[in-house]
C-alpha positions in Angstrom: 15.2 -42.7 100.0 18.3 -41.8 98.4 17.1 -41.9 94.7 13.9 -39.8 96.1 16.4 -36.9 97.0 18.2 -37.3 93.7 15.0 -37.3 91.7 14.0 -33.5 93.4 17.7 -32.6 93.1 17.5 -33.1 89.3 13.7 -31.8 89.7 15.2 -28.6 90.9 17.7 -27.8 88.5 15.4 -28.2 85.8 13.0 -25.4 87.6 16.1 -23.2 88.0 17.0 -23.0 84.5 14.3 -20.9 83.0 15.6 -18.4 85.5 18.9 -18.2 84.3 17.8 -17.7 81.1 15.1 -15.3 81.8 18.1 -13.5 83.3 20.0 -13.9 80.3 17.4 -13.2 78.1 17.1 -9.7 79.4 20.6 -9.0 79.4 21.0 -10.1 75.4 21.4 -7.3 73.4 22.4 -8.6 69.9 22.2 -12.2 69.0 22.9 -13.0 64.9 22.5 -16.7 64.9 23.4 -16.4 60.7 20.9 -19.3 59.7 20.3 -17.8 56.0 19.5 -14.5 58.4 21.0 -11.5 59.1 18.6 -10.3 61.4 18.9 -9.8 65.0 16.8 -12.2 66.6 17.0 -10.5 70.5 14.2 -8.1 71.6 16.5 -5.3 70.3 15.0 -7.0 66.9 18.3 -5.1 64.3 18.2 -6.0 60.5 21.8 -6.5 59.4 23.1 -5.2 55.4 25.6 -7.3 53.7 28.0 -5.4 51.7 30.2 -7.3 49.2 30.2 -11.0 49.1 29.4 -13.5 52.2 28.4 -17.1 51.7 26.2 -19.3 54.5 27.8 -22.8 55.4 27.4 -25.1 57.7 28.5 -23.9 61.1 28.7 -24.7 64.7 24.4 -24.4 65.1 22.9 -24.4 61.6 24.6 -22.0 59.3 27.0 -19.6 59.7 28.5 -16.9 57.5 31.9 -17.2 56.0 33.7 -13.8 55.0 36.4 -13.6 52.3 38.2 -10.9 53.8 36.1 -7.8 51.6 32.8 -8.1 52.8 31.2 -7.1 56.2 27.7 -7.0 57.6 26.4 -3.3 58.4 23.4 -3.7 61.9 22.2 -0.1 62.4 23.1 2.0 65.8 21.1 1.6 68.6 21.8 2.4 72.4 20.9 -0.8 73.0 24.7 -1.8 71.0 26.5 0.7 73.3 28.2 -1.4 75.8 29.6 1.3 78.6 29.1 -0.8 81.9 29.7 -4.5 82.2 29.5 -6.8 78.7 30.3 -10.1 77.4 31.1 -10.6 73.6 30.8 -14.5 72.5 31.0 -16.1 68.7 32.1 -18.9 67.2 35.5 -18.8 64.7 36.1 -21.2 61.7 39.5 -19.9 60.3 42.5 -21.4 59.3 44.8 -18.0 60.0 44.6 -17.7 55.6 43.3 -14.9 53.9 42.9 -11.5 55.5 45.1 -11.0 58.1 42.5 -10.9 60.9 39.5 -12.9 61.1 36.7 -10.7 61.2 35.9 -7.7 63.1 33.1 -7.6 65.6 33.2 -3.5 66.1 31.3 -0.4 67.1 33.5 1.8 66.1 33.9 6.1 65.5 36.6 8.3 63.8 37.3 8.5 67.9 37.3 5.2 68.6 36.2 2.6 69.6 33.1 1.5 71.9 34.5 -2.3 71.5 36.1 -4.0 69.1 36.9 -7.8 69.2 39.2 -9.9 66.7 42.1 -12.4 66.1 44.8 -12.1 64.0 46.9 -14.2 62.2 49.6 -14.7 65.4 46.5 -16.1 66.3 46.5 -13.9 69.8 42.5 -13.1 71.0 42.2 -8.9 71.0 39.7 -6.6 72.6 39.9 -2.9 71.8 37.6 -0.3 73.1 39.1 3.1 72.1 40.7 3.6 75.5 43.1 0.5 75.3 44.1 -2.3 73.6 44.2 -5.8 75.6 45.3 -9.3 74.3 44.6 -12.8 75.3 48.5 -14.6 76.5 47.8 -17.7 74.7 47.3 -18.6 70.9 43.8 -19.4 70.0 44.2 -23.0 68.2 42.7 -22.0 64.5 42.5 -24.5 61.8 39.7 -26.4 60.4 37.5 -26.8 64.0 34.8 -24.2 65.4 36.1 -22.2 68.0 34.4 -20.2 71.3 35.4 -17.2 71.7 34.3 -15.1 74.3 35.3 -11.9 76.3 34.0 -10.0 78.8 34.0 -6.8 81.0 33.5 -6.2 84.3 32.3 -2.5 83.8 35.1 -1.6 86.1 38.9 -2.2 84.5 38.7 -6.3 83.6 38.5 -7.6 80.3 39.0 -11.7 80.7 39.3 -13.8 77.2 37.9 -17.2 77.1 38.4 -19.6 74.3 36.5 -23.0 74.5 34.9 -21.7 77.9 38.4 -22.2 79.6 39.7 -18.7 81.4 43.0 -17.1 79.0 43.8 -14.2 80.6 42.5 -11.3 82.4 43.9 -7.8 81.3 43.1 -3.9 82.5 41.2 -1.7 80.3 38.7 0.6 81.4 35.1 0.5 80.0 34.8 2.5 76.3 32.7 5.6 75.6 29.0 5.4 73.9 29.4 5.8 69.5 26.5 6.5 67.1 28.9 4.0 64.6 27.1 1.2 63.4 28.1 -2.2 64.8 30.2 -3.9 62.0 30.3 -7.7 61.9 33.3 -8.4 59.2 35.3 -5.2 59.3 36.5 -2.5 61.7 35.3 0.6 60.2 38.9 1.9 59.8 39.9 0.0 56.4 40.7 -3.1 57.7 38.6 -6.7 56.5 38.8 -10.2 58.0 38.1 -13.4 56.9 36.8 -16.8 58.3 33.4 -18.0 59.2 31.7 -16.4 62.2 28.6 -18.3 63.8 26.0 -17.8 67.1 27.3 -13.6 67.3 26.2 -12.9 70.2 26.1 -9.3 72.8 25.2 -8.7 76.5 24.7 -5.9 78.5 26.1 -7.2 81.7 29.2 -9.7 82.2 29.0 -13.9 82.7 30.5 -15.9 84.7 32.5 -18.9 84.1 30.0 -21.3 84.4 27.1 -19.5 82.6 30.5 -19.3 79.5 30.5 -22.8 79.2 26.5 -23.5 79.6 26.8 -21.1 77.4 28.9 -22.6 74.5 27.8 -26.1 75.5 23.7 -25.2 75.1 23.9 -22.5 72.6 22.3 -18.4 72.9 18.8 -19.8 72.2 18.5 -22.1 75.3 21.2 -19.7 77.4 19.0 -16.6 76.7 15.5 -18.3 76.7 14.3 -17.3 73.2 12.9 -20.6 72.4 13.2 -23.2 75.1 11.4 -22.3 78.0 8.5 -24.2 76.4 10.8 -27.3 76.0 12.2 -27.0 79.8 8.6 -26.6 80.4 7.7 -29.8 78.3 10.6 -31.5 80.1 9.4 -31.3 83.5 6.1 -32.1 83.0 7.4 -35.7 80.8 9.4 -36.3 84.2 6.9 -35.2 86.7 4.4 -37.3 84.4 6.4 -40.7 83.8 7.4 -40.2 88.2 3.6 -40.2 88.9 3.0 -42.5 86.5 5.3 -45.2 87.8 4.3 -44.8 91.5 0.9 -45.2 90.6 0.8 -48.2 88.7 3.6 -49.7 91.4 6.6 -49.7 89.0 8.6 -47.7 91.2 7.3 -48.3 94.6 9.7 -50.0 96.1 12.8 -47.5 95.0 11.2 -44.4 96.3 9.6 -46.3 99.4 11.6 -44.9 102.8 13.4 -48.2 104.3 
């Protein structure tokens, strides 16, 4: 009896998943995955520019993009990219603290300011801007030659809390920022200032995460968190466990383990 209650157990947090990431799904604004692309692969569907130089390498999920500290990639406005309410802001970060004196800029930034604006610098602190305050992560992320997570998000109220690796850094006050018509600048922060580093799985939502969807998050990757390609695979995966269960009960395999004693 008691592996019969595991078995539904595990049954139903496979059926819960494609609901979390239908929910994520809708709530992913920008996702720039960088495998030899730098096209937006969310519904929001953007076709980034490159200006100057940027190389692909091998990153954290396929390729990545690695910017030496002149270069930035240019995605066109869109209201969609106007993050005013709740947000999150995840990527991963190859950089060994050389080059530029940032790594680079994930911005939507005006003359005015800023709608958000997300970096690290070489003290290695974890910085959020969004024209109405700048906020910093307490702890120095640990750059050098590994792929880090970095991820930060808003409540829509006056929260910003930085993760990096999925683990909570700090929480700091900063209201939400005002709606641009800047283009959102991958690279640089529309003020002068470049970054360098590779930058991998770029990623926007329109409403906050929690903890736990963080580290599913960073652990499964955008594609599986946000549904764009795996609901058929969850799908798959059920039906090869409901399948093999059936399977086994008929021909008597598993009889006595699921048999109420």
């Amino acid at each position: 009896m008691k592996s019969l209650i595991l078995f539904f157990l595990a049954i139903s947090l496979i059926v819960m998943l494609p609901i979390v990431g239908l929910s994520a799904e809708k709530s992913l604004v920008l996702y720039l995955p960088f495998d030899g692309t730098l096209n937006d692969l969310s519904d929001t569907g953007l076709k980034g520019k490159l200006k100057g130089k940027a190389d692909f390498i091998d990153g954290k999920s396929g390729k990545a993009l690695l910017f030496d500290g002149k270069s930035s990639v240019e995605i066109p406005h869109d209201k969609a990219l106007n993050l005013t309410k709740a947000h999150a802001i995840s990527f991963w970060l190859k950089w060994d603290g050389g080059g530029a004196s940032w790594c680079p800029f994930i911005a939507k930034r005006s003359a005015g300011g800023a709608n958000y604006q997300s970096w690290v610098g070489s003290d290695r602190i974890f910085d959020y801007y969004n024209g109405a305050a700048v906020v910093s992560a307490t702890t120095p992320v640990p750059l050098g030659k590994d792929w880090i997570f970095l991820t930060t998000t808003h409540d829509g109220k006056n929260t910003v809390s930085f993760y990096v690796n999925g683990d909570l850094n700090s929480k700091q006050n900063a209201p939400a920022g005002k709606a641009n018509n800047s283009p959102l600048l991958v690279g640089q922060d529309g003020v002068g200032n470049f970054g360098s580093g590779g930058i991998d799985e770029l990623a926007l939502f329109n409403q906050t995460l929690t903890p736990d969807e963080i580290k599913i998050l960073m652990k499964r990757g955008v594609k599986v968190f946000a549904a764009i390609e795996p609901i058929s695979k969850l799908t798959a995966t059920w039906g090869n466990i409901k399948d093999k269960f059936y399977m086994n009960v008929i021909n008597g395999l598993d009889r006595d383990r699921y048999r109420d004693k």
